[in-house]
mmCIF file of the N, C-alpha and C atoms, coordinates in Angstrom:
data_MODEL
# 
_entry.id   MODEL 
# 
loop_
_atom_site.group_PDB 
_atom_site.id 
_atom_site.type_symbol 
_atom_site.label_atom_id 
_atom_site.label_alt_id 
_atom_site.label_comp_id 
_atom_site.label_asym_id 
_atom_site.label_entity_id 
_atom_site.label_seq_id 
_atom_site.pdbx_PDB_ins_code 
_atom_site.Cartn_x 
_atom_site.Cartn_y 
_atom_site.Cartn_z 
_atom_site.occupancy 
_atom_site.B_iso_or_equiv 
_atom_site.pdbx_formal_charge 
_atom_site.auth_seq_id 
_atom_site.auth_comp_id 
_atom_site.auth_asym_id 
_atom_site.auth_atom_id 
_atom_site.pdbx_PDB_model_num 
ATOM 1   N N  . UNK A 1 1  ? 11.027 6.388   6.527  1.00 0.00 ? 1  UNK A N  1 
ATOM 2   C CA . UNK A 1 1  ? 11.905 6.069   7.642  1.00 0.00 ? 1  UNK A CA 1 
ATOM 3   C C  . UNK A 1 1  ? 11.228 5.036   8.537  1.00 0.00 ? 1  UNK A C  1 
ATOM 4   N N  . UNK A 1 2  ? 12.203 3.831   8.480  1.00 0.00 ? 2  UNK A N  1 
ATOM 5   C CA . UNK A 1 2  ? 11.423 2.775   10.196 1.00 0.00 ? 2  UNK A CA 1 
ATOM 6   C C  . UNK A 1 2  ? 12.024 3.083   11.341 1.00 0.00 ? 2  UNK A C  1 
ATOM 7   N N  . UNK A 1 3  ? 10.672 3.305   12.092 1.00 0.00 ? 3  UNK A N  1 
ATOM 8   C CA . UNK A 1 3  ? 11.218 3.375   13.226 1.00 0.00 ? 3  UNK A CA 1 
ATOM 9   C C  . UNK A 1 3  ? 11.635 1.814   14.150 1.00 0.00 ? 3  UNK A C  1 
ATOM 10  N N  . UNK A 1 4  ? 12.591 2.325   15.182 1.00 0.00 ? 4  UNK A N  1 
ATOM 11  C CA . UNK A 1 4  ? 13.704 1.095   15.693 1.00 0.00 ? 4  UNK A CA 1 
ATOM 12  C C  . UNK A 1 4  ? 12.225 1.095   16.615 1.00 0.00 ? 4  UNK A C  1 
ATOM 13  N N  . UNK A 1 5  ? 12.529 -1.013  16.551 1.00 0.00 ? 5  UNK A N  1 
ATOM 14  C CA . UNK A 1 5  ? 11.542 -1.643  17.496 1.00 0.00 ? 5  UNK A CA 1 
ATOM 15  C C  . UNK A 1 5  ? 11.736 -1.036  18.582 1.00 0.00 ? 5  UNK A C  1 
ATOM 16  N N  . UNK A 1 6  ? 10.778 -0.840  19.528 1.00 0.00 ? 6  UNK A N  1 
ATOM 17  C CA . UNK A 1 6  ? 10.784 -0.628  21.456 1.00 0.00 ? 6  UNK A CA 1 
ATOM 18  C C  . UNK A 1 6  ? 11.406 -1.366  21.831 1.00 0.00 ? 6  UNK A C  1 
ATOM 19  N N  . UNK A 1 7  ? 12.313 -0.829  23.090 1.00 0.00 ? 7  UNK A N  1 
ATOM 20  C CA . UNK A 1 7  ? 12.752 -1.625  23.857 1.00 0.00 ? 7  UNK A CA 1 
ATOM 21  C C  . UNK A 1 7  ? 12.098 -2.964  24.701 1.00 0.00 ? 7  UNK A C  1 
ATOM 22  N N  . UNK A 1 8  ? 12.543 -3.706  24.622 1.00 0.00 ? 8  UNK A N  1 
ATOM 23  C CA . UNK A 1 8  ? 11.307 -4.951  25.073 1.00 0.00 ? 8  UNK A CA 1 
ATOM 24  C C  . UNK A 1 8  ? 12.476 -5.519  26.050 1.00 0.00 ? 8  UNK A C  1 
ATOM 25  N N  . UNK A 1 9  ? 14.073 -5.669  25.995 1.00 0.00 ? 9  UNK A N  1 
ATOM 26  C CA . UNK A 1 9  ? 14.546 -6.591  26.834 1.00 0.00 ? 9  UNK A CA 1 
ATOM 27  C C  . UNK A 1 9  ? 15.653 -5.512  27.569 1.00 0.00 ? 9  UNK A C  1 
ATOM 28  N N  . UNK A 1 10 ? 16.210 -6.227  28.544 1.00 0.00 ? 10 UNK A N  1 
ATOM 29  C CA . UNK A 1 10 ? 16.870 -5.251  29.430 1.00 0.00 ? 10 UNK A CA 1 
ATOM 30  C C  . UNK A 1 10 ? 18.663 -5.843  29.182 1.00 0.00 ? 10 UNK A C  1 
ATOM 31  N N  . UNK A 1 11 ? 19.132 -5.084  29.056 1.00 0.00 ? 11 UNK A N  1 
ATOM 32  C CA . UNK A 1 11 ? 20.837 -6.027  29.047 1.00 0.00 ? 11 UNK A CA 1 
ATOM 33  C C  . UNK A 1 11 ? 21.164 -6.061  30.591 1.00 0.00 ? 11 UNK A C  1 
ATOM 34  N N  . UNK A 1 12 ? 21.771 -7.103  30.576 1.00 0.00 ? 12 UNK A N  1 
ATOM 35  C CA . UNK A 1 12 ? 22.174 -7.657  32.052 1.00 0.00 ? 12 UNK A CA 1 
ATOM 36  C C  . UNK A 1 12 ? 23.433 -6.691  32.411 1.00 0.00 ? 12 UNK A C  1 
ATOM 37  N N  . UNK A 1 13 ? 24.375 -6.609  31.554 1.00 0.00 ? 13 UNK A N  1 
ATOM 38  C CA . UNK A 1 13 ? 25.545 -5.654  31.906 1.00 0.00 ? 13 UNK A CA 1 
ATOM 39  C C  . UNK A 1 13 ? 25.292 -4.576  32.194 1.00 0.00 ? 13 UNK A C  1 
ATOM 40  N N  . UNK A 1 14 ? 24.531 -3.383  31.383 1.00 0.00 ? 14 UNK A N  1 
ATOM 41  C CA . UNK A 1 14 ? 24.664 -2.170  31.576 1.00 0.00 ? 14 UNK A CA 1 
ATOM 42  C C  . UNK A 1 14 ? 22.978 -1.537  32.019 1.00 0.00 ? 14 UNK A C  1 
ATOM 43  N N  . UNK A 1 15 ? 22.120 -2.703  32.115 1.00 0.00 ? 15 UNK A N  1 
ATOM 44  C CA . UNK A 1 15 ? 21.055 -2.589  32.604 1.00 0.00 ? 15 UNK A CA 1 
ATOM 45  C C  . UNK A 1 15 ? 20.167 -1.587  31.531 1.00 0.00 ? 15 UNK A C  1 
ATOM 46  N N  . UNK A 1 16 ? 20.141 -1.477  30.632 1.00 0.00 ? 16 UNK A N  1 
ATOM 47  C CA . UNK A 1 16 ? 20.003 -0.216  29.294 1.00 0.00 ? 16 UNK A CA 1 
ATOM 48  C C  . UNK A 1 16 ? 18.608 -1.437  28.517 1.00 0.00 ? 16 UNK A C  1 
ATOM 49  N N  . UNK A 1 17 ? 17.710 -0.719  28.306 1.00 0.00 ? 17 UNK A N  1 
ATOM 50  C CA . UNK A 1 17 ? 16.585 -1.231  27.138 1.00 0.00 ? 17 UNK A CA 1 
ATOM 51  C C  . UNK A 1 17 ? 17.319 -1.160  25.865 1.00 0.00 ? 17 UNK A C  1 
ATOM 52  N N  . UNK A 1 18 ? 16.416 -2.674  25.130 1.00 0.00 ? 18 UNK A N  1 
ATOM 53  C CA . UNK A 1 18 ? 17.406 -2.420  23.910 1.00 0.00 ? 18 UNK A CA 1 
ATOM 54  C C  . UNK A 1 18 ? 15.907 -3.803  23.535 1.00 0.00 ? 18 UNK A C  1 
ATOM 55  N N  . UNK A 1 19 ? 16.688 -4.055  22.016 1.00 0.00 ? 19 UNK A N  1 
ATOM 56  C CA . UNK A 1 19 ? 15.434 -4.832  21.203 1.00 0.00 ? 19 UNK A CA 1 
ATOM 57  C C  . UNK A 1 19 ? 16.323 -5.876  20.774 1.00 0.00 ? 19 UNK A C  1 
ATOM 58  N N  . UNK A 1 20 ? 16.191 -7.295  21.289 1.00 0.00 ? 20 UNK A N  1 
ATOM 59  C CA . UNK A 1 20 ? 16.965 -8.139  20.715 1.00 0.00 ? 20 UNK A CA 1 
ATOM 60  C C  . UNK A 1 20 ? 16.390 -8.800  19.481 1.00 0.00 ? 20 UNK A C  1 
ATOM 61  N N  . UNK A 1 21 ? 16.890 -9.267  18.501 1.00 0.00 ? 21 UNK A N  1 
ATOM 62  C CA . UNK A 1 21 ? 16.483 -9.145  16.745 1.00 0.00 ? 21 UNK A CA 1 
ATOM 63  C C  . UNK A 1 21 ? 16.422 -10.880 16.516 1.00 0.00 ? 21 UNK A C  1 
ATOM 64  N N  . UNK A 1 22 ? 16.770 -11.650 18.010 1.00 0.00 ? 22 UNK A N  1 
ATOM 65  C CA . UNK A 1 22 ? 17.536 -12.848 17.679 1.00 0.00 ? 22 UNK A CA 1 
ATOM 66  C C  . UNK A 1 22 ? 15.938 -13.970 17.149 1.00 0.00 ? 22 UNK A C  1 
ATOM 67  N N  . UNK A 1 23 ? 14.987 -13.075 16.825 1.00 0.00 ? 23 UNK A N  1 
ATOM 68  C CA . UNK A 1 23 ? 13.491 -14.142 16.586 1.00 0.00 ? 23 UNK A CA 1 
ATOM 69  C C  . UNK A 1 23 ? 12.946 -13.075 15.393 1.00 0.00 ? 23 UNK A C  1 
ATOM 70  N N  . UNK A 1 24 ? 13.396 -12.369 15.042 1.00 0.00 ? 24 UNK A N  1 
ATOM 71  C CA . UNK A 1 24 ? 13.202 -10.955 14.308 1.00 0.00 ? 24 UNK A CA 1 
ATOM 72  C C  . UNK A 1 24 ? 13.731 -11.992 12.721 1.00 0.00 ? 24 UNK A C  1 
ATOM 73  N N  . UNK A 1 25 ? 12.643 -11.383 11.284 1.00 0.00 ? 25 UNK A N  1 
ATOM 74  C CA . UNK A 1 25 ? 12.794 -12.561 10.361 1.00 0.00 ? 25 UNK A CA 1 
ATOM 75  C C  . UNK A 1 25 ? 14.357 -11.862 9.576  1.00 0.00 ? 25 UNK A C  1 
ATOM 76  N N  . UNK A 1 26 ? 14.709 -10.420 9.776  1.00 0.00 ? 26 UNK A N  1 
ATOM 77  C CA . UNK A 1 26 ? 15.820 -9.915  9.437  1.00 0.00 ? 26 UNK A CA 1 
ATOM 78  C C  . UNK A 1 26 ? 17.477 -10.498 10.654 1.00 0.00 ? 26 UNK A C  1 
ATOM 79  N N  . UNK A 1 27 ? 18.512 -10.792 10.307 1.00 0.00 ? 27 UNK A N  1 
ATOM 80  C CA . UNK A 1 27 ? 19.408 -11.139 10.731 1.00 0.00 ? 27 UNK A CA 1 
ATOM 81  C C  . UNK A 1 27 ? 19.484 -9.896  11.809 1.00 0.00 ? 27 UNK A C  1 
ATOM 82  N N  . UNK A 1 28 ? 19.919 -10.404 13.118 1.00 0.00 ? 28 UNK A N  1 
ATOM 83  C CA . UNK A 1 28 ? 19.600 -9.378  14.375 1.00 0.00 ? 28 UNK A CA 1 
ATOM 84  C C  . UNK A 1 28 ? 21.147 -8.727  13.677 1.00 0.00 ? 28 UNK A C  1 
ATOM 85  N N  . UNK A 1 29 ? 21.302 -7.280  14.278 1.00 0.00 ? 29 UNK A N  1 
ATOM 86  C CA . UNK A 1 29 ? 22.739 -6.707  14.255 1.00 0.00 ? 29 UNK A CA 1 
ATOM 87  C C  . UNK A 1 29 ? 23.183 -7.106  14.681 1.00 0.00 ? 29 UNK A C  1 
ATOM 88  N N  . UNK A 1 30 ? 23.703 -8.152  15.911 1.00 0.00 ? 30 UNK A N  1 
ATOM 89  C CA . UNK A 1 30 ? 24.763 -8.386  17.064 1.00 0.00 ? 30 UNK A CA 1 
ATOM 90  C C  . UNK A 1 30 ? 25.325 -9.345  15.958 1.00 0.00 ? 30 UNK A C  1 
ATOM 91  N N  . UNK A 1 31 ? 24.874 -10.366 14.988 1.00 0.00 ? 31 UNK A N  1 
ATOM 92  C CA . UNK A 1 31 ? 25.099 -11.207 13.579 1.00 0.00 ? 31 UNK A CA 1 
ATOM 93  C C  . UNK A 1 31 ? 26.533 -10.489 13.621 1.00 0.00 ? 31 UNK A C  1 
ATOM 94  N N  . UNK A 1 32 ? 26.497 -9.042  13.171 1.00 0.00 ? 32 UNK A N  1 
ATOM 95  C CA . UNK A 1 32 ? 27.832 -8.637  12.476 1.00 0.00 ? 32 UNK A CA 1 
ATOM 96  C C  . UNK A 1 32 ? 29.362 -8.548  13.568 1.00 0.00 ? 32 UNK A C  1 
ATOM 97  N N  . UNK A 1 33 ? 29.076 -8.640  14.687 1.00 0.00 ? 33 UNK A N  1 
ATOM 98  C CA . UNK A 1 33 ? 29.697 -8.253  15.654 1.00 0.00 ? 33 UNK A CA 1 
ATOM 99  C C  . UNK A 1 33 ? 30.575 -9.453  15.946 1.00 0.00 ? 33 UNK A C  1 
ATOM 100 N N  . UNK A 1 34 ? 32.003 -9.484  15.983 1.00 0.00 ? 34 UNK A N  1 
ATOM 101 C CA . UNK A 1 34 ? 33.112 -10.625 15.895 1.00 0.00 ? 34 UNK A CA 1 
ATOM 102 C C  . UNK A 1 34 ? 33.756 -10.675 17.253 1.00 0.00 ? 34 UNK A C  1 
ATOM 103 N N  . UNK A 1 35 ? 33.615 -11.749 18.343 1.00 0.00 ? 35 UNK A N  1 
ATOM 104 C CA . UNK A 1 35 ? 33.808 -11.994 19.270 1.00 0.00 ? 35 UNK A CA 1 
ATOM 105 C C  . UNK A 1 35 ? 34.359 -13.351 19.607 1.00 0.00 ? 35 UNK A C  1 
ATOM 106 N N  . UNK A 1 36 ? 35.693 -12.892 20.209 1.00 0.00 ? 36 UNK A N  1 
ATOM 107 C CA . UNK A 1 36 ? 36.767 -14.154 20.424 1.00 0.00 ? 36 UNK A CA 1 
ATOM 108 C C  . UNK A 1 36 ? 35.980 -15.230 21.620 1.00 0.00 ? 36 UNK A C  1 
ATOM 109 N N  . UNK A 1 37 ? 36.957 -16.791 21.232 1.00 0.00 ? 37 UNK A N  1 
ATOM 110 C CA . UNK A 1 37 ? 36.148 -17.993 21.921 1.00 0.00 ? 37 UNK A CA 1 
ATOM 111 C C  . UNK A 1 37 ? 35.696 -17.362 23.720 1.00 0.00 ? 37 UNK A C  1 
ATOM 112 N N  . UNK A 1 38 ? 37.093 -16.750 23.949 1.00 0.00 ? 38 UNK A N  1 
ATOM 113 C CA . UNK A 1 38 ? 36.851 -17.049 25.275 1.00 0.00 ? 38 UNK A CA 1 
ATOM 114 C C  . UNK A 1 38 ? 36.221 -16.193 25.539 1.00 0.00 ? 38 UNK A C  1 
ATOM 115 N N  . UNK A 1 39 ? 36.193 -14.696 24.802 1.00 0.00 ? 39 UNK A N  1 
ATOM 116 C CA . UNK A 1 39 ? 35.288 -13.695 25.501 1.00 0.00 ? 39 UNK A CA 1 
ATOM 117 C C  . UNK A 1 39 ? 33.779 -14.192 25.457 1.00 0.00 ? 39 UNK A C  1 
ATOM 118 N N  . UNK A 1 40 ? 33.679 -15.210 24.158 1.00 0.00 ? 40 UNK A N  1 
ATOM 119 C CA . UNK A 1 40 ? 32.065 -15.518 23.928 1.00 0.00 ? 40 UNK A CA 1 
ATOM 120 C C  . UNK A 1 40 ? 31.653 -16.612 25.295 1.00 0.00 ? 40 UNK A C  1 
ATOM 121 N N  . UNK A 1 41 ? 32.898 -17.557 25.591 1.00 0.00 ? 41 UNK A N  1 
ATOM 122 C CA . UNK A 1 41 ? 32.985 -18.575 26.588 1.00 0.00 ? 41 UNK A CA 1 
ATOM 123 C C  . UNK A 1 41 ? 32.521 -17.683 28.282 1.00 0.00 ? 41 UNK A C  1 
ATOM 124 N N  . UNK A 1 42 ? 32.974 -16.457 28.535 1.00 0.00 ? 42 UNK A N  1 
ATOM 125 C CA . UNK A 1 42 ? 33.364 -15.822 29.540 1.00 0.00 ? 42 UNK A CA 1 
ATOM 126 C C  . UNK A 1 42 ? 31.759 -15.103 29.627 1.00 0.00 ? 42 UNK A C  1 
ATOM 127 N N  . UNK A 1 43 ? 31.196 -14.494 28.612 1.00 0.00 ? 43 UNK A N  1 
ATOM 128 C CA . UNK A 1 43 ? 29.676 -14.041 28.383 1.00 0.00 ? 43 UNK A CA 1 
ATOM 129 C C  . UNK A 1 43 ? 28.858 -15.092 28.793 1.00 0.00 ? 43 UNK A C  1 
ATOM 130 N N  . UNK A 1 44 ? 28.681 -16.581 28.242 1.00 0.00 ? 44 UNK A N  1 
ATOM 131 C CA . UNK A 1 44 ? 27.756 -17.110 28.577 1.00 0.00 ? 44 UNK A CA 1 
ATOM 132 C C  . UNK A 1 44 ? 27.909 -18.068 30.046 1.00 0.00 ? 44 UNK A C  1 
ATOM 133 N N  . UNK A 1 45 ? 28.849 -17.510 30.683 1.00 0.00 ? 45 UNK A N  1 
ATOM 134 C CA . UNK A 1 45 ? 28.901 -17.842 32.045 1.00 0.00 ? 45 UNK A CA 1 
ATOM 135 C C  . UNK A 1 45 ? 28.480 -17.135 32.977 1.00 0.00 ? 45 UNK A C  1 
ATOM 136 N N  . UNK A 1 46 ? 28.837 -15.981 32.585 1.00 0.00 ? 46 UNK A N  1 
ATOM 137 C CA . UNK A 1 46 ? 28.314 -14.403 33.546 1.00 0.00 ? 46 UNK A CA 1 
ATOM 138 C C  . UNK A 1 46 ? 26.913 -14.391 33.056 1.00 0.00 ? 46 UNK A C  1 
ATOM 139 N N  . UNK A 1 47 ? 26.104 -14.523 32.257 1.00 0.00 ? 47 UNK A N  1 
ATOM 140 C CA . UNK A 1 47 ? 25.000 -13.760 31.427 1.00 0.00 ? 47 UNK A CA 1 
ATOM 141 C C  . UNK A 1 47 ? 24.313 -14.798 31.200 1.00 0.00 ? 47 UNK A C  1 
ATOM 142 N N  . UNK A 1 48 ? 23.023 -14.537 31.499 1.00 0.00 ? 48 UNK A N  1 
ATOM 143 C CA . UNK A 1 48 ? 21.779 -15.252 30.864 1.00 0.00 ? 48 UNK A CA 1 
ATOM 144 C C  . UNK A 1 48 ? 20.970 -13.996 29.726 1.00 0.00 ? 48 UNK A C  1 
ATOM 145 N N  . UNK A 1 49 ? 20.800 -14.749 28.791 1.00 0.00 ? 49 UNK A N  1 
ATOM 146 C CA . UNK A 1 49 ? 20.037 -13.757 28.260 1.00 0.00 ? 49 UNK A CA 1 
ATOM 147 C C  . UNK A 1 49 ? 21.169 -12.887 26.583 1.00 0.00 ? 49 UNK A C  1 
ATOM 148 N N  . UNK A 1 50 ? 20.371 -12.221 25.986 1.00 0.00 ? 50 UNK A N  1 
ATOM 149 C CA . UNK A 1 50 ? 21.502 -11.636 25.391 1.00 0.00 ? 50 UNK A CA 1 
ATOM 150 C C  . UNK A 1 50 ? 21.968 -9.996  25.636 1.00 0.00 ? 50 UNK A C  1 
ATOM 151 N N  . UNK A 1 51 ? 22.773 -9.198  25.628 1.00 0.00 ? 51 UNK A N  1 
ATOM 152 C CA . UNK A 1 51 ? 23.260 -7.767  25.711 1.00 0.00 ? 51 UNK A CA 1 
ATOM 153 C C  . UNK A 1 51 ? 23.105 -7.435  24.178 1.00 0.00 ? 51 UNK A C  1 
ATOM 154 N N  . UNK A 1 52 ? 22.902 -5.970  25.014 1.00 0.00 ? 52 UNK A N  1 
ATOM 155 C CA . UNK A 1 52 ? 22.534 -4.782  24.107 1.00 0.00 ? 52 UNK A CA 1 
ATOM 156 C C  . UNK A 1 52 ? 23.844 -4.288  22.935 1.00 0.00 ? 52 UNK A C  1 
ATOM 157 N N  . UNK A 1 53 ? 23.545 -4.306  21.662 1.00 0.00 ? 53 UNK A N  1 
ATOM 158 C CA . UNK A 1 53 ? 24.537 -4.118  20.770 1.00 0.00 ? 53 UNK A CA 1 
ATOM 159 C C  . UNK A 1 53 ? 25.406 -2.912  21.187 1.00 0.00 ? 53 UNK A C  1 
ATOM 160 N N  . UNK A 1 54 ? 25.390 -1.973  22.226 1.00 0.00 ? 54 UNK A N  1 
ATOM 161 C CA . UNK A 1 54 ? 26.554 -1.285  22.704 1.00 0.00 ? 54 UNK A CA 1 
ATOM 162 C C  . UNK A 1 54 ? 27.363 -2.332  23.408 1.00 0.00 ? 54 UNK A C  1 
ATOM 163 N N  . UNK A 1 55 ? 26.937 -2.831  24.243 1.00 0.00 ? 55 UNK A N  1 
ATOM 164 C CA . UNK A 1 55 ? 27.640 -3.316  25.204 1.00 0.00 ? 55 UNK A CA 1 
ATOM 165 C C  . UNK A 1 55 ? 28.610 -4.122  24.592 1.00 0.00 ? 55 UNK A C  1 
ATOM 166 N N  . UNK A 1 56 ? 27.884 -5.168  23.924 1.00 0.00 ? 56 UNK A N  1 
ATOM 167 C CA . UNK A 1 56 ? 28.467 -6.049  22.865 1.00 0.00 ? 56 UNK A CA 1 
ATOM 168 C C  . UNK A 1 56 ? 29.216 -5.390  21.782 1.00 0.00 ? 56 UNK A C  1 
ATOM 169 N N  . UNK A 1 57 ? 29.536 -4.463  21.427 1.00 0.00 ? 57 UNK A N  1 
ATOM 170 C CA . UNK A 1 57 ? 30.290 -3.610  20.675 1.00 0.00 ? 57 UNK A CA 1 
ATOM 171 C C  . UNK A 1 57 ? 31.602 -3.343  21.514 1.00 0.00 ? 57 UNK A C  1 
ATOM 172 N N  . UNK A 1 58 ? 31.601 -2.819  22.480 1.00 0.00 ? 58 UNK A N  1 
ATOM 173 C CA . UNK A 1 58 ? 32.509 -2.438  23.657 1.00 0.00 ? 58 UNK A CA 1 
ATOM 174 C C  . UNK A 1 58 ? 33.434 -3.890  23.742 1.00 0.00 ? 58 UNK A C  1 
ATOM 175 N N  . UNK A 1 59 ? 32.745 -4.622  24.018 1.00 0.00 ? 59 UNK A N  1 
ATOM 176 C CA . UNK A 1 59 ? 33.110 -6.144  24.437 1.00 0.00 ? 59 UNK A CA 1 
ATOM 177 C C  . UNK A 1 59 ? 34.071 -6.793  23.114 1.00 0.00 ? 59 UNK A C  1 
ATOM 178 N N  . UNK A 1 60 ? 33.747 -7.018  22.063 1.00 0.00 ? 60 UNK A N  1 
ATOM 179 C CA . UNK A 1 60 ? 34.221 -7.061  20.673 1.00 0.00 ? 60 UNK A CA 1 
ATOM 180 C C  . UNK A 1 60 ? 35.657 -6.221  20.248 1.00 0.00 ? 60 UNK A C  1 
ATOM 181 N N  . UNK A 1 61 ? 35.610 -5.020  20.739 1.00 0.00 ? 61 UNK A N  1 
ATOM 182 C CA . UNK A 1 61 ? 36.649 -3.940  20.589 1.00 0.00 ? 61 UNK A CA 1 
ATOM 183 C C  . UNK A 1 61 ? 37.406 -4.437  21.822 1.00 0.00 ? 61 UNK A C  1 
ATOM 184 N N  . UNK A 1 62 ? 37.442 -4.897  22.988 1.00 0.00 ? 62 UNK A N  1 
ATOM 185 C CA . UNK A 1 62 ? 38.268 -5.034  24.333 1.00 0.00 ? 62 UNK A CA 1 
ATOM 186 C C  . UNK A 1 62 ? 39.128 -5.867  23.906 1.00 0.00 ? 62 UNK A C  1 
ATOM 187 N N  . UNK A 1 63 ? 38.015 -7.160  23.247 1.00 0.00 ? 63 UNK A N  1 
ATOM 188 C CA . UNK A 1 63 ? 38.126 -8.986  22.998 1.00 0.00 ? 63 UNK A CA 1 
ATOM 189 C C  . UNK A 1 63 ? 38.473 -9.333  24.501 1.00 0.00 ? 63 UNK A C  1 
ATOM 190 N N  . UNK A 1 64 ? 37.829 -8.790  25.796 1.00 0.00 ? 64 UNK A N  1 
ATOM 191 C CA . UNK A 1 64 ? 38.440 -9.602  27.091 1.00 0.00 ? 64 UNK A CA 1 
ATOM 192 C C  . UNK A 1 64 ? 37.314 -8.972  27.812 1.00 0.00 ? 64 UNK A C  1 
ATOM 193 N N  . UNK A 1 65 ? 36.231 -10.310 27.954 1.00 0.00 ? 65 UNK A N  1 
ATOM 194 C CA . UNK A 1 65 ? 34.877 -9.831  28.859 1.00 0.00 ? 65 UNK A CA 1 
ATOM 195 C C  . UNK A 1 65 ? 35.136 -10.284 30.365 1.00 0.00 ? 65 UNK A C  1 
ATOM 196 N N  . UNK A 1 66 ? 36.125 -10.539 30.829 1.00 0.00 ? 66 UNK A N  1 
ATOM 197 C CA . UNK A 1 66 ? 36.541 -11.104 32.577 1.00 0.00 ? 66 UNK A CA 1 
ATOM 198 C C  . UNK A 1 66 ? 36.641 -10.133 33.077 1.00 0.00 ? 66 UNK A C  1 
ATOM 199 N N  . UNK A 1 67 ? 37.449 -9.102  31.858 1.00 0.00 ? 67 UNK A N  1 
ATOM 200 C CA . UNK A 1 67 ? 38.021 -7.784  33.156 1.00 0.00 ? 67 UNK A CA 1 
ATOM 201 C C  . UNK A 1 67 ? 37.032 -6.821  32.742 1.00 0.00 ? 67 UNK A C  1 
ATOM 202 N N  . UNK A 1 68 ? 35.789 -6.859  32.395 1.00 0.00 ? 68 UNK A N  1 
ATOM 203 C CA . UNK A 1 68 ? 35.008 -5.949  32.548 1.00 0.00 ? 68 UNK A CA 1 
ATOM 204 C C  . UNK A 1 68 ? 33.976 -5.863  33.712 1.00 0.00 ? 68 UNK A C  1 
ATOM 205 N N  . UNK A 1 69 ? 33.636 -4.962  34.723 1.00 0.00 ? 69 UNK A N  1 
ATOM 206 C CA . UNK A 1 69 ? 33.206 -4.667  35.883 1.00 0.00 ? 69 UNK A CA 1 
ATOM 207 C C  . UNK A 1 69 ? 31.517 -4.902  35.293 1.00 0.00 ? 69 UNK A C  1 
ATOM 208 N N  . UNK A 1 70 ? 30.839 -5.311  36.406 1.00 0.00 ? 70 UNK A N  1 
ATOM 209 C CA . UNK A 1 70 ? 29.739 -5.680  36.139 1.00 0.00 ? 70 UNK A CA 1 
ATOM 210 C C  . UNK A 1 70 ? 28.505 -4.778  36.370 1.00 0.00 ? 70 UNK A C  1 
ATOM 211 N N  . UNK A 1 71 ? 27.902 -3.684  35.878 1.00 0.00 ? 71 UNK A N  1 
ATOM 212 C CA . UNK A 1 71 ? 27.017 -2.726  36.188 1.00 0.00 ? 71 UNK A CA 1 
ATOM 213 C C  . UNK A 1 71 ? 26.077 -2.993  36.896 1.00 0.00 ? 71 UNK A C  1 
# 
């Protein structure tokens, strides 16, 4: 069994530790996660940085990151 990397980065939305994969030599999980122009357009206006594959899961299932309240 591997254990999941440590938390190393913080998500800006829900403020939650999480391990972003995006320098990691395996394709990070957020890869699989399908997110419309504008919600992706609407993320990198609000957000520096990347969110935690819940959040980004949540976000994906809405497809509308404007009307989500900001933690």
């Amino acid at each position: 069994m591997v254990d999941a990397p440590a938390p190393d980065d913080r998500c800006p939305r829900c403020g939650g530790g999480f391990h972003c994969g995006a320098q990691d030599t395996a394709p990070c999980p957020c890869t699989t996660l399908k997110l419309d122009a504008p919600t992706l357009a609407a993320l990198r206006q609000r957000y520096t940085g990347c969110l935690c594959l819940r959040c980004l899961g949540e976000l994906a299932q809405q497809g509308i990151a404007m009307n989500q309240p900001q933690h």
